[in-house]
C-alpha positions, -999 to 999 in steps of 0.1 A, spaced: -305 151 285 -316 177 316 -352 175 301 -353 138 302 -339 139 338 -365 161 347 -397 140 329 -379 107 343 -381 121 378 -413 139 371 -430 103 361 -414 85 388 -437 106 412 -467 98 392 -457 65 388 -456 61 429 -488 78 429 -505 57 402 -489 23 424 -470 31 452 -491 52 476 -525 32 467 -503 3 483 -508 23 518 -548 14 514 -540 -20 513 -541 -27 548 -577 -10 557 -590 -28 526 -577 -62 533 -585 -59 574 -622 -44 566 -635 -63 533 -617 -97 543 -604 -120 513 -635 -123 497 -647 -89 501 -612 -73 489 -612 -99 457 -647 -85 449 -632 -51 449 -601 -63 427 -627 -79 401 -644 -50 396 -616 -23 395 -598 -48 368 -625 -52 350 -631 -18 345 -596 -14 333 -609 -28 301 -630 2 294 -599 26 306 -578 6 283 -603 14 251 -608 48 258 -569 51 261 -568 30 226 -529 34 223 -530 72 226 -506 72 253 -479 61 225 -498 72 189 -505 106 203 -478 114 227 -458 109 193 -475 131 172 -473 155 199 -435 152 200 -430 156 168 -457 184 162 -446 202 190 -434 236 171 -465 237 151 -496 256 173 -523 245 148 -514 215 142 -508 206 176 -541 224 184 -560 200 160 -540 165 173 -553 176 209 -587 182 203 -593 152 176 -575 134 204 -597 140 233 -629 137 213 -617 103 201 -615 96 236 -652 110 248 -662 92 222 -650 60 231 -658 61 270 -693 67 262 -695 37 244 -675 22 274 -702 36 299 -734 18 275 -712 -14 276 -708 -14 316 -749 -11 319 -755 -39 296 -722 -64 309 -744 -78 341 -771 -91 318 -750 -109 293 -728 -122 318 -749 -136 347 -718 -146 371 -706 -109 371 -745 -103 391 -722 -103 426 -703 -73 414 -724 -58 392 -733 -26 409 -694 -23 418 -684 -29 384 -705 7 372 -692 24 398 -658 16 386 -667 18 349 -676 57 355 -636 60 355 -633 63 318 -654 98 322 -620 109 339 -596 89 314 -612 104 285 -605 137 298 -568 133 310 -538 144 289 -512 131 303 -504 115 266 -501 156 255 -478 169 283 -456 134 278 -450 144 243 -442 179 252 -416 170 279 -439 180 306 -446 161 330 -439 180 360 -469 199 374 -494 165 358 -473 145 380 -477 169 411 -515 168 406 -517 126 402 -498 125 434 -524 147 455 -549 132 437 -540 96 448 -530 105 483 -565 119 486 -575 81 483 -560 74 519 -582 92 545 -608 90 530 -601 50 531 -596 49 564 -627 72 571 -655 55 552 -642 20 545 -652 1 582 -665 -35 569 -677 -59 541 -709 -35 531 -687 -7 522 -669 -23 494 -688 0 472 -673 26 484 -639 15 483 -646 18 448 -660 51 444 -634 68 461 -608 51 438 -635 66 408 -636 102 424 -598 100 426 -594 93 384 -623 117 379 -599 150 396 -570 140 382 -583 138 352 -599 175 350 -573 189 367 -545 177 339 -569 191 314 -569 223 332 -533 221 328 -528 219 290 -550 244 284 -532 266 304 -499 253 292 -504 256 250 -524 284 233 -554 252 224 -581 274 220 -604 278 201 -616 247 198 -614 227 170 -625 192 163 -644 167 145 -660 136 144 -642 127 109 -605 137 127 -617 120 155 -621 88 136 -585 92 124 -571 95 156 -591 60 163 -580 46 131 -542 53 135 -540 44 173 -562 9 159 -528 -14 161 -510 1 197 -549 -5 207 -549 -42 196 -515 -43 219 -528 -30 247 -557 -49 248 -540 -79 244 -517 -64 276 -550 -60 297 -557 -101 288 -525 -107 307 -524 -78 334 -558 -75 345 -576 -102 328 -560 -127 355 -575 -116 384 -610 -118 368 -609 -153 357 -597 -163 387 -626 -146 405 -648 -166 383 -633 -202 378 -623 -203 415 -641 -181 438 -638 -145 452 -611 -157 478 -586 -170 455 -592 -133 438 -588 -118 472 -552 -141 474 -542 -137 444 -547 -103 437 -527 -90 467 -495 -107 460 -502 -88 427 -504 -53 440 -479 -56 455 -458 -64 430 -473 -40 408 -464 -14 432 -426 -26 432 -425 -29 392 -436 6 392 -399 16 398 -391 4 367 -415 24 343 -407 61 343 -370 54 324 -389 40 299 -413 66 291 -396 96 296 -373 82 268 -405 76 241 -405 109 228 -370 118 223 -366 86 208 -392 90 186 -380 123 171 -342 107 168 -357 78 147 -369 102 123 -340 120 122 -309 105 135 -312 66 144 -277 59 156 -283 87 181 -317 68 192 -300 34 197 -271 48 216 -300 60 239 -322 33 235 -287 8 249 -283 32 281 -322 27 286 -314 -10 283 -286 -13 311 -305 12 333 -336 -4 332 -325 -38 332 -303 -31 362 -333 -16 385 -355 -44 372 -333 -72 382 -329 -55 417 -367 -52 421 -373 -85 413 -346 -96 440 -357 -72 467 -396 -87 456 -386 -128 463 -364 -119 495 -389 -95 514 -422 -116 504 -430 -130 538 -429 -94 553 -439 -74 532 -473 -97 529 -476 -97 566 -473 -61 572 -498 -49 546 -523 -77 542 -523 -99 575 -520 -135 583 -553 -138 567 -534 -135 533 -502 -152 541 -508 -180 510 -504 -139 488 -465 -146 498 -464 -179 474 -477 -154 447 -458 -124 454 -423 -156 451 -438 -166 420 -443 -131 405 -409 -124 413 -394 -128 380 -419 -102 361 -404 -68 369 -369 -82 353 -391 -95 318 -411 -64 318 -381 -44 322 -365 -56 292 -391 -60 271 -406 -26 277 -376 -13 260 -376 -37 234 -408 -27 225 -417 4 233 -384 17 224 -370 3 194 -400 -16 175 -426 15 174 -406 45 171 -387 23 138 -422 21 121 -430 -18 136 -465 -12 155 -480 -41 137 -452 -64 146 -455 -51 185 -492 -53 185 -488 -92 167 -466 -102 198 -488 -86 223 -519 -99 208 -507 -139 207 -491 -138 244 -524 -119 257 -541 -153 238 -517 -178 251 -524 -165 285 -559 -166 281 -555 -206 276 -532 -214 302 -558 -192 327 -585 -218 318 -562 -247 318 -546 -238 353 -568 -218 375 -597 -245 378 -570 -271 397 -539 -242 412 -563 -213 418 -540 -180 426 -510 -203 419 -520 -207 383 -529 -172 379 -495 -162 389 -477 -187 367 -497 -179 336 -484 -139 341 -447 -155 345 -448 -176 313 -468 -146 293 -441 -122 301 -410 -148 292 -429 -149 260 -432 -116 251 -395 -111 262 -383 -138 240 -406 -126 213 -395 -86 212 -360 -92 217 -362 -114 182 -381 -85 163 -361 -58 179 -327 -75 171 -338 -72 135 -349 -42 132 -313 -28 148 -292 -52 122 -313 -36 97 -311 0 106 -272 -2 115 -271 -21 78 -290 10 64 -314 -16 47 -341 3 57 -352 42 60 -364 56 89 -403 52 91 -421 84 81 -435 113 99 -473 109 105 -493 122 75 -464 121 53 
């Protein structure tokens, strides 16, 4: 339990730099860019989420468990890394072709098209991090001491070079350079950490590392429909201001919910070994994650409806006051993500259910998708926010079925434990 103290504090501090200190740029950004300016900025650092999210492809969970359960073993730990970060080169190049050719097939992106590349050069930095390697070894520490410098870095140089409208574009390239450091430095760090060399890869173990990561993928795409799909849509069916609204109620609650993450993660990889070897062990721990996370949750989403009108005020401006509406409406989604991030991430992959988890993900991802189209046109930001609130209820609702099931039928001994990979 020490070493899960340690990673849960460890990721809280990459979790505030990751959220909470990019929060402190809010102000120069919304005061210099305006609305419209500041939604072009969010539609092109979401939409280049989408490449992050496939160069990622689910390695964050397929990998970090391999990892944790290969940890003892130097070659085959060498050989998961190295298939693992060639996986990922592979895939951000095909990310960085996609970004050059988006503009053309999709003529209303033309206003953001030279942001959007900017942004899109992010997944040069995401295929080389590894902090899905040092969460599967327990280690977290020094990564999470290099995100944090990495992200405060962000802030003068904000305030320095970000002085109206025009510089938008480099708003974002500062927010690139920042994921481009981090990145190389947390290589840096593995090497350093686990005897890795020489190397040893290739593109057929590459391919497998793609090929087993292919259903947490099709979940976290179907995530990035829902958390940063919104703000896109929105910039497009209703105008870069409604973006600009919309989309700073939603840091800032982004920024909030990022309390409620580290629990959670710190947890995967114990778990993971625990439901190989000893499940009752991993539910007693999975039930303490539950009333811990669920507790903070509720009290972020609490502290979010009751400090709404201030907190907007003080970091956007009464030029955003209508972000306070969103920021109420949002309230609600740190409690659902709370719960359902344990449901999930703790009970239905570690017990062998990545299909069912990436099912659920994928058909809420779609239903939001709709309900964007059907609302945004007539509510704007409004609609936006109330399509995330239903999405999440739905996932909730959804994982807390499956999971329930799964527990029955692991406390029944119905069912063995799932297998190790390769077995």
């Amino acid at each position: 339990m020490k070493s899960i103290r340690a990673n849960i504090l460890a990721l809280y501090v990459w979790q505030a730099a990751q959220y909470a200190i990019p929060i402190l740029t809010i102000p120069v950004l919304a005061h210099s860019l305006g609305v419209a300016g500041f939604g072009d900025v969010a539609v092109a650092l979401n939409f280049a989420m989408y490449f992050t999210v496939v160069t990622e492809w689910g390695f964050n969970l397929s990998a970090t468990q391999q990892v944790a359960r290969a940890a003892d073993s130097r070659e085959e730990l060498r050989h998961i890394f190295w298939n693992t970060v060639l996986a990922r080169v592979m895939l951000a190049a095909v990310c960085l072709i996609a970004a050059a050719i988006l503009p053309i097939v999709v003529p209303a992106l033309g206003r953001v098209s030279t942001l959007i590349w900017i942004a899109s050069i992010q997944v040069v930095g995401t295929a080389i991090t590894t902090n899905w390697f040092l969460q599967g070894l327990e280690k977290m520490g020094t990564f999470s001491t290099i995100s944090i410098i990495g992200r405060i870095v962000v802030i003068p140089l904000t305030f320095i070079f970000v002085r109206g409208p025009d510089d938008a574009w480099v708003a974002v390239a500062i927010q690139t350079g920042s994921v481009l450091l981090i990145g190389a430095c947390g290589f840096i760090i593995s090497l350093n950490l686990r005897p890795l060399l020489p190397i040893h890869f290739a593109p057929r173990g590459a391919l497998a590392k793609i090929s087993e990561g292919v259903h947490l993928f099709s979940s976290q795409a179907a995530v990035t429909m829902y958390a940063q799909t919104n703000v896109v849509i929105l910039g497009i069916l209703s105008g870069s201001a409604a973006a600009g609204i919309f989309n700073g109620g939603d840091r800032i609650r982004r920024a909030a919910q990022a309390a409620i993450g580290p629990i959670s993660t710190a947890l995967y990889p114990r778990v993971s070994v625990l439901a190989l070897t000893d499940p009752a062990a991993a539910f007693k721990l999975i039930r303490r994650a539950l009333i811990a996370q669920g507790g903070l949750s509720l009290c972020v989403s609490i502290a979010i409806f009751v400090f709404a009108d201030l907190v907007v005020n003080v970091l956007l401006g009464k030029e955003f006051g209508e972000a306070a509406t969103i920021l109420r409406i949002l309230s609600p989604v740190p409690l659902l993500v709370g719960i359902n991030n344990v449901l999930g991430t703790q009970i239905l992959l570690p017990f062998g259910k990545a299909k069912t988890f990436s099912t659920i993900i994928i058909v809420c991802g779609l239903f939001n998708i709709v309900s964007l189209v059907a609302l945004c046109p007539r509510l704007g930001a409004v609609g936006a926010a109330s399509s995330i609130v239903m999405t999440e209820a739905l996932v909730t609702g959804a994982m807390a079925i499956f999971a329930l099931s799964v527990a029955l039928s692991v406390k029944g001994r119905r069912i063995p434990p799932p297998q190790a990979p390769g077995a």
